[in-house]
N, CA, C and O atoms as a GROMACS GRO file, in nm:
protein
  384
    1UNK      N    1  13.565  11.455  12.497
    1UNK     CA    2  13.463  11.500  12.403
    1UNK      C    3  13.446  11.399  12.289
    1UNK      O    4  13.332  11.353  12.278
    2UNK      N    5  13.546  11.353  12.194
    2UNK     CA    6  13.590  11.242  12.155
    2UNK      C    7  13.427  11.129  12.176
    2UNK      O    8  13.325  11.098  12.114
    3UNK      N    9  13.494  11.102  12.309
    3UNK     CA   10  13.391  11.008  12.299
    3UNK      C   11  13.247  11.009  12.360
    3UNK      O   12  13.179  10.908  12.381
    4UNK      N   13  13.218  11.121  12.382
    4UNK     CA   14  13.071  11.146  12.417
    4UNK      C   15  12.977  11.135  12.328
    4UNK      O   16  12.861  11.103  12.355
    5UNK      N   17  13.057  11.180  12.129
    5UNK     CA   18  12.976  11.210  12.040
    5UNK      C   19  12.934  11.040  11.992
    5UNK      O   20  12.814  11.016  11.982
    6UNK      N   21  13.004  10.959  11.971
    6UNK     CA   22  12.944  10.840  11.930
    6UNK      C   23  12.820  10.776  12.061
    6UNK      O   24  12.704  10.743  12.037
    7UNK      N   25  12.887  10.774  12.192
    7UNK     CA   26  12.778  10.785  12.339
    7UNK      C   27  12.638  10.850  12.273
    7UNK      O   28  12.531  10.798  12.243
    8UNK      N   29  12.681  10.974  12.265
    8UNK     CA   30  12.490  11.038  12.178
    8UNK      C   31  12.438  10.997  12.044
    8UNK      O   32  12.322  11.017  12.008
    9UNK      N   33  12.525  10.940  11.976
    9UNK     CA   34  12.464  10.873  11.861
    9UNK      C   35  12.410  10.731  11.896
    9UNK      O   36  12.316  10.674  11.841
   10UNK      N   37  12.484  10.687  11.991
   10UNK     CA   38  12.444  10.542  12.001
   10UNK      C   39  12.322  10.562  12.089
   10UNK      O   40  12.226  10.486  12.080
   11UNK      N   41  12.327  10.676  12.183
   11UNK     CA   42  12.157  10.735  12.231
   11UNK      C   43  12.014  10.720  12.118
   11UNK      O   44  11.906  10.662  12.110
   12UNK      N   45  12.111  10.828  12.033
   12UNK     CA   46  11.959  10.856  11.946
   12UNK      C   47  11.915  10.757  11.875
   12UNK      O   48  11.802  10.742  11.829
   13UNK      N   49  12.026  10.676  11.863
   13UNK     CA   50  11.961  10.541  11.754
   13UNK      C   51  11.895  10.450  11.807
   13UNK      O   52  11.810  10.385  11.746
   14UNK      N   53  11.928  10.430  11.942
   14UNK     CA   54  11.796  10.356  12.015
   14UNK      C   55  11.674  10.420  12.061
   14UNK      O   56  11.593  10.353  12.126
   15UNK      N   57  11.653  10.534  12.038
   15UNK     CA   58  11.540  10.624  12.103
   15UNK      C   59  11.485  10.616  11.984
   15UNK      O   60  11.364  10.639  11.991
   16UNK      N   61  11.538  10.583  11.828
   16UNK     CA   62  11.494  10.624  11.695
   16UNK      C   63  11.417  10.500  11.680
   16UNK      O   64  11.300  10.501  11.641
   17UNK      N   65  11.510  10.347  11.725
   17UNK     CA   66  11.486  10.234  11.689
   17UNK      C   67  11.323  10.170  11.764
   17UNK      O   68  11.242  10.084  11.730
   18UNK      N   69  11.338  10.300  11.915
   18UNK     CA   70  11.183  10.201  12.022
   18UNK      C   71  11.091  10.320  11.928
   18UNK      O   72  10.999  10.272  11.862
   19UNK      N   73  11.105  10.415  11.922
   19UNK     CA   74  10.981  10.508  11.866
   19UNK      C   75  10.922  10.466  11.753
   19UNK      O   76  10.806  10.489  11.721
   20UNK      N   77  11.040  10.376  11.666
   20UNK     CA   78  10.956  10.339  11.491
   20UNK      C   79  10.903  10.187  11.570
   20UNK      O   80  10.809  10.134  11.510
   21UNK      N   81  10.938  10.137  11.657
   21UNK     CA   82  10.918   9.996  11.705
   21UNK      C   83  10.756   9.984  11.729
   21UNK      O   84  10.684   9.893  11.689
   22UNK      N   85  10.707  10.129  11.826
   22UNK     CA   86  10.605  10.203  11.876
   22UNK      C   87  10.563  10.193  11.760
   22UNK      O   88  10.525  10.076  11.756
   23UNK      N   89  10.549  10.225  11.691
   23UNK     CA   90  10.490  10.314  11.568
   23UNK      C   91  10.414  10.145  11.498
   23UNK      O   92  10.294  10.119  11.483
   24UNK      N   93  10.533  10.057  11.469
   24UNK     CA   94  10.508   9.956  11.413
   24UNK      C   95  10.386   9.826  11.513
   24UNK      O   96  10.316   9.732  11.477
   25UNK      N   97  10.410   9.878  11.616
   25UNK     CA   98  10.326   9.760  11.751
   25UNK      C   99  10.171   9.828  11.735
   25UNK      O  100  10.065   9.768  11.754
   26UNK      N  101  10.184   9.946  11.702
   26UNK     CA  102   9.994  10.038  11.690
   26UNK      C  103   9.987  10.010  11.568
   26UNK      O  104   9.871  10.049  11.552
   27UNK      N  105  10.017   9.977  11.472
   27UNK     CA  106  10.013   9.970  11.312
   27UNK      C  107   9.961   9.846  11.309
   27UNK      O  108   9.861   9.817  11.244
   28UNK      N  109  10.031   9.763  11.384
   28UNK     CA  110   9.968   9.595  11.364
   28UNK      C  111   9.832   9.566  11.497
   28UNK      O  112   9.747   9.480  11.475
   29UNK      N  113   9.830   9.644  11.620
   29UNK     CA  114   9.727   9.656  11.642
   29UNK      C  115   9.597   9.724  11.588
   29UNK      O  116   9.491   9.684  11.636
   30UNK      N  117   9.594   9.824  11.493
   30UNK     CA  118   9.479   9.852  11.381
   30UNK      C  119   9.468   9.789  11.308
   30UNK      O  120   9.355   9.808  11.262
   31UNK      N  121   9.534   9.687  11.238
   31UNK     CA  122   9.534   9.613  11.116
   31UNK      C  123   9.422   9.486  11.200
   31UNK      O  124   9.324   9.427  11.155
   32UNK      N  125   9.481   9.478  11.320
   32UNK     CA  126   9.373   9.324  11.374
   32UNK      C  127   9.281   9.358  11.389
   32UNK      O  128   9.190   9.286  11.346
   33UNK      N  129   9.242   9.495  11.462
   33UNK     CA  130   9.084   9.554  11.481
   33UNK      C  131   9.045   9.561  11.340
   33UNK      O  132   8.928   9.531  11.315
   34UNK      N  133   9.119   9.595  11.243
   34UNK     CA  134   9.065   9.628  11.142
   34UNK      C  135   8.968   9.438  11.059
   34UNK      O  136   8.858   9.437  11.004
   35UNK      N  137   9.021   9.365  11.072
   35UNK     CA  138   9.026   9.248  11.036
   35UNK      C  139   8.876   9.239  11.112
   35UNK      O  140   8.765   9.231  11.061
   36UNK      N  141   8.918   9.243  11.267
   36UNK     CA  142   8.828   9.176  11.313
   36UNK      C  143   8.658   9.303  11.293
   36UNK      O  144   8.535   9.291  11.294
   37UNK      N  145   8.727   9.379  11.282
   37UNK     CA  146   8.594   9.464  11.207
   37UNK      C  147   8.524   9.422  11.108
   37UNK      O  148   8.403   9.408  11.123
   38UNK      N  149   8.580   9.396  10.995
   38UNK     CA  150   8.543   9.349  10.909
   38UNK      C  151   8.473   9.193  10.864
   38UNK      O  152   8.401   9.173  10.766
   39UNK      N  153   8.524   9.081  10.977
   39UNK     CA  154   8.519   9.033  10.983
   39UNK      C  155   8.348   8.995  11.099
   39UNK      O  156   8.261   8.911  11.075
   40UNK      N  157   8.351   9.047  11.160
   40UNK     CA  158   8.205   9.085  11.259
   40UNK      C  159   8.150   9.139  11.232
   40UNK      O  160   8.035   9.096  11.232
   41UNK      N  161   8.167   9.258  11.190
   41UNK     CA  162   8.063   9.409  11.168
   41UNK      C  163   8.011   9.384  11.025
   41UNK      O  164   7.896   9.404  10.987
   42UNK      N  165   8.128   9.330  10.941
   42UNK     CA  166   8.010   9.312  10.801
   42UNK      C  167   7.969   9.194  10.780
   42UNK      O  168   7.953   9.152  10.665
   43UNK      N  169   7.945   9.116  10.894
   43UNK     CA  170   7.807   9.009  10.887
   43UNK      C  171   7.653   9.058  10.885
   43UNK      O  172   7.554   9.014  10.828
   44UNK      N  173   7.680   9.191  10.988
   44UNK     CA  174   7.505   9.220  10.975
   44UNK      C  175   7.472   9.361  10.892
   44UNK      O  176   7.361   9.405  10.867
   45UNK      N  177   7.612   9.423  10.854
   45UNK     CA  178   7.559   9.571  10.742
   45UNK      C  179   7.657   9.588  10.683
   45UNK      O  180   7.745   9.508  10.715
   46UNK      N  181   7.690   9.671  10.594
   46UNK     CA  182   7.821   9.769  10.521
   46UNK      C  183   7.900   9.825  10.627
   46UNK      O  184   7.873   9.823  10.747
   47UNK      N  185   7.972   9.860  10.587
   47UNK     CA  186   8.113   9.871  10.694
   47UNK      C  187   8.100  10.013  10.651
   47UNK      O  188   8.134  10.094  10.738
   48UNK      N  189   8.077  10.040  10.589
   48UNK     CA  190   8.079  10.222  10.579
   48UNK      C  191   7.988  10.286  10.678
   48UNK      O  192   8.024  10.391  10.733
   49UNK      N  193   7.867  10.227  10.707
   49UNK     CA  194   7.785  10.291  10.779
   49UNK      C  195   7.828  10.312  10.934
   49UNK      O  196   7.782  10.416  10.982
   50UNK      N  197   7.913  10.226  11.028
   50UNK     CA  198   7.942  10.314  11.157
   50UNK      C  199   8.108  10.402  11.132
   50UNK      O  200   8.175  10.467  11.212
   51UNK      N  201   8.128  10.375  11.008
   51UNK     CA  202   8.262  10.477  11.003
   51UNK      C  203   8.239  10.634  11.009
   51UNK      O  204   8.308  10.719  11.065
   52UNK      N  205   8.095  10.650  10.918
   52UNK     CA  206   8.048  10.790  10.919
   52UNK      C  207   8.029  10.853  11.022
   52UNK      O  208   8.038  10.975  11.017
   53UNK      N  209   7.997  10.783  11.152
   53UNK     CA  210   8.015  10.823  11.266
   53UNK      C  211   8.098  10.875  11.356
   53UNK      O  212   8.159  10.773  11.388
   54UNK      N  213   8.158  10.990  11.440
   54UNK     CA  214   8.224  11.000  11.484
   54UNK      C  215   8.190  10.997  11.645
   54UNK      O  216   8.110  11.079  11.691
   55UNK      N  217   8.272  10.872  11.752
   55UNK     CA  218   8.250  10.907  11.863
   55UNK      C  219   8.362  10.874  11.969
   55UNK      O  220   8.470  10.817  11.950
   56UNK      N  221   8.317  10.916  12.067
   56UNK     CA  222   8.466  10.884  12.148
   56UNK      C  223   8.481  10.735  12.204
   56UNK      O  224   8.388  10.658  12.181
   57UNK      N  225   8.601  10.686  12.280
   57UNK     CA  226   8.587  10.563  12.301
   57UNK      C  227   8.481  10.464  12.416
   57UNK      O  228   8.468  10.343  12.431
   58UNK      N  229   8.431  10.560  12.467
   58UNK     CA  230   8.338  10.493  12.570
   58UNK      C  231   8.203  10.456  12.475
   58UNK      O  232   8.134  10.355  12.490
   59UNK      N  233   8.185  10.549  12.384
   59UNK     CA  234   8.030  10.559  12.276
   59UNK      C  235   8.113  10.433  12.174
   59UNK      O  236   8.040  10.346  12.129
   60UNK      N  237   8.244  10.428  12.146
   60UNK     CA  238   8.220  10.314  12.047
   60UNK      C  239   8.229  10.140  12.156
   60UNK      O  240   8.219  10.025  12.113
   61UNK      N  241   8.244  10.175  12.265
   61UNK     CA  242   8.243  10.009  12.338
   61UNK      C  243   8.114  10.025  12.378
   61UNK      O  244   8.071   9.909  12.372
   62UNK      N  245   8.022  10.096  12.416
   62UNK     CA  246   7.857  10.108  12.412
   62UNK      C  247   7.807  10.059  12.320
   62UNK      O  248   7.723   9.969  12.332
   63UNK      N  249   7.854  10.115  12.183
   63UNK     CA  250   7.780  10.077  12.061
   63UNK      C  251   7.881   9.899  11.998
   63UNK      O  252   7.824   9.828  11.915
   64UNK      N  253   8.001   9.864  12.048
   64UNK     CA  254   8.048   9.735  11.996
   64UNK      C  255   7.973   9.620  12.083
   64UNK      O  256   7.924   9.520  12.032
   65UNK      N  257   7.971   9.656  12.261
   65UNK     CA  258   7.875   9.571  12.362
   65UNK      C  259   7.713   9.544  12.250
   65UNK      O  260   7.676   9.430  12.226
   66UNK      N  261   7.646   9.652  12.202
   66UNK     CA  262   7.580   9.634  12.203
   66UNK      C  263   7.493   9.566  12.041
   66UNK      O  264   7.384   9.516  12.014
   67UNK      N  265   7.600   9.598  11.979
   67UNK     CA  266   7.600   9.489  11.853
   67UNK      C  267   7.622   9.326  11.894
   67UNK      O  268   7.555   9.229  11.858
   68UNK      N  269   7.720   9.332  11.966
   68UNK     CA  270   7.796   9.203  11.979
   68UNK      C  271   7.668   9.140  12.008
   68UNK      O  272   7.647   9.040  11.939
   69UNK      N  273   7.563   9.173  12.103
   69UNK     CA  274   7.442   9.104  12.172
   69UNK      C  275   7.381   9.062  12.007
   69UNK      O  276   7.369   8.944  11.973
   70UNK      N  277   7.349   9.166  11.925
   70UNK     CA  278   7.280   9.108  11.791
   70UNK      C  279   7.347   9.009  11.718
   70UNK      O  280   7.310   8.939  11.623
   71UNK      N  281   7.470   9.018  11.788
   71UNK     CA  282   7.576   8.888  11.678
   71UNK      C  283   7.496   8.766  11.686
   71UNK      O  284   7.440   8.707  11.594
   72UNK      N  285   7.501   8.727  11.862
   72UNK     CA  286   7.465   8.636  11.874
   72UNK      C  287   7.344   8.529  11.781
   72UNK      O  288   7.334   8.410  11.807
   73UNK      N  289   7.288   8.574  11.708
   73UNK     CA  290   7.213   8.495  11.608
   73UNK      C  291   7.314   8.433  11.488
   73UNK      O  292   7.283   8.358  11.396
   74UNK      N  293   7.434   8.487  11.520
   74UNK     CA  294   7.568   8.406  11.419
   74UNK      C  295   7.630   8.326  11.493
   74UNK      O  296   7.741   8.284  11.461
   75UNK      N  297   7.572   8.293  11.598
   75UNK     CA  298   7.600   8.164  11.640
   75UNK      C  299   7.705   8.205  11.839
   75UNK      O  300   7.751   8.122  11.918
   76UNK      N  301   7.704   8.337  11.847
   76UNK     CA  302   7.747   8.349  11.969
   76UNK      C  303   7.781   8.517  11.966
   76UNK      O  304   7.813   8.565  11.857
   77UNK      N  305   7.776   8.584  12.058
   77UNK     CA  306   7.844   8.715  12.080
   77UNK      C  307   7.960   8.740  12.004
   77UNK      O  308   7.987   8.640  11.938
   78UNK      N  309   8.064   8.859  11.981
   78UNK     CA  310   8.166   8.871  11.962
   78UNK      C  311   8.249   8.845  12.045
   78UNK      O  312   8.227   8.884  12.160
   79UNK      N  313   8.410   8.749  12.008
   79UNK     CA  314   8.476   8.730  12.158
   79UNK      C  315   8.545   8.852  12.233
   79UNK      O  316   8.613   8.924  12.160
   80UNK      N  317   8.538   8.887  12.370
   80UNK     CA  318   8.560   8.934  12.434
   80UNK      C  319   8.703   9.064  12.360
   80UNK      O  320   8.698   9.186  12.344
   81UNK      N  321   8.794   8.982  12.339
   81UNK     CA  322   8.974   9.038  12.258
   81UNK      C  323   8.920   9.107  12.110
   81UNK      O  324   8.974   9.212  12.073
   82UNK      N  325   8.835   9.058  12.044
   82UNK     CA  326   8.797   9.122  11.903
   82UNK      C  327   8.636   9.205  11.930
   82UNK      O  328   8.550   9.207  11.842
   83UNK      N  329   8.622   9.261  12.046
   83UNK     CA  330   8.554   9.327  12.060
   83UNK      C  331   8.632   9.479  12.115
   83UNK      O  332   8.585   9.592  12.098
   84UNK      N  333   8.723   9.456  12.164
   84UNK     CA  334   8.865   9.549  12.231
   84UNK      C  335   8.930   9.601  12.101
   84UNK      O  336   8.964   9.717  12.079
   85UNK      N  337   8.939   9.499  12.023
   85UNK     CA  338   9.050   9.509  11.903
   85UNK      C  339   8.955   9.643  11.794
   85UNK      O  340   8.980   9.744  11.727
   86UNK      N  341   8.856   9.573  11.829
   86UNK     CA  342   8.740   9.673  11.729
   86UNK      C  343   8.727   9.794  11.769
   86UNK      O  344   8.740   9.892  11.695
   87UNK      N  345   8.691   9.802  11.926
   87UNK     CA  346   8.665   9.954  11.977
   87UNK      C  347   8.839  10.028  11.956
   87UNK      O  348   8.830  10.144  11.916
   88UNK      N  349   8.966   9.988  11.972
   88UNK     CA  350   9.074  10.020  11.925
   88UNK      C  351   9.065  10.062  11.794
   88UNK      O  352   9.085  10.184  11.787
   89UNK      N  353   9.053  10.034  11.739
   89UNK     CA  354   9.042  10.022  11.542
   89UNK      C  355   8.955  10.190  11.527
   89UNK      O  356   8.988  10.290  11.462
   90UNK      N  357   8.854  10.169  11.604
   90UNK     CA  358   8.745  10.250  11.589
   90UNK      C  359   8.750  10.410  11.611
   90UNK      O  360   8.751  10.515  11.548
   91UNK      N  361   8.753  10.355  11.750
   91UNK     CA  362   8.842  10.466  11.838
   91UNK      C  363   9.004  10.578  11.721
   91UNK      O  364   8.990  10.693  11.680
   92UNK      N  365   9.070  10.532  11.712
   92UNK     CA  366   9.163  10.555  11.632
   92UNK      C  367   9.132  10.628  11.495
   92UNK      O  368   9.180  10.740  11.474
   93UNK      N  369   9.028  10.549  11.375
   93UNK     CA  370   9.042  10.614  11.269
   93UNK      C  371   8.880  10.680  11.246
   93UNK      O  372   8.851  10.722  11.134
   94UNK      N  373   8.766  10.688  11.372
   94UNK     CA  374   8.629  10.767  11.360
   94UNK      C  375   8.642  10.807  11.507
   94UNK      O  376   8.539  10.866  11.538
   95UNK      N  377   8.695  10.802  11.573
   95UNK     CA  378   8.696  10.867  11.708
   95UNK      C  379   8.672  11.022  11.678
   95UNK      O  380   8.668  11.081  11.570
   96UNK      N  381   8.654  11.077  11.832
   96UNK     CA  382   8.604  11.215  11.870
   96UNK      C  383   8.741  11.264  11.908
   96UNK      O  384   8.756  11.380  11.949
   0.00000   0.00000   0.00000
């Protein structure tokens, strides 16, 4: 018995250590969508205006595809990874 109890502590502290790890790997993936949001989306309006929106993730890669096409007068589409990063971002803090 002895030694089962440190065995389950040394359990929970790695189950404690991947879950905050988790926690920290989605934290820095919103922060890049967030960037790259900001960084694309407020070239052509205010950034408040598609937040008011709420939709699910297929309606926000409909609506990021179809900005990205208007980018192109900034000199090219949005790239492919910060168009993902965005519908992530999106998805997450105006999602359905």
């Amino acid at each position: 018995m002895k030694k089962i109890v440190p065995l389950i502590l040394a359990v929970m502290m790695v189950l404690a250590m991947a879950v905050f790890s988790v926690g920290q790997e989605k934290k820095g993936d919103l922060e890049e969508g967030k960037a790259a949001f900001n960084e694309f989306c407020g070239k052509c309006h205010d950034l408040e205006r598609p937040l008011q929106r709420a939709k699910d993730r297929a309606g926000w890669e409909k609506n990021v595809d179809r900005m990205s096409n208007y980018h192109k007068r900034f000199g090219g589409p949005i790239p492919e990874e910060a168009r993902g990063a965005i519908v992530d971002y999106l998805t997450e803090i105006a999602g359905k």
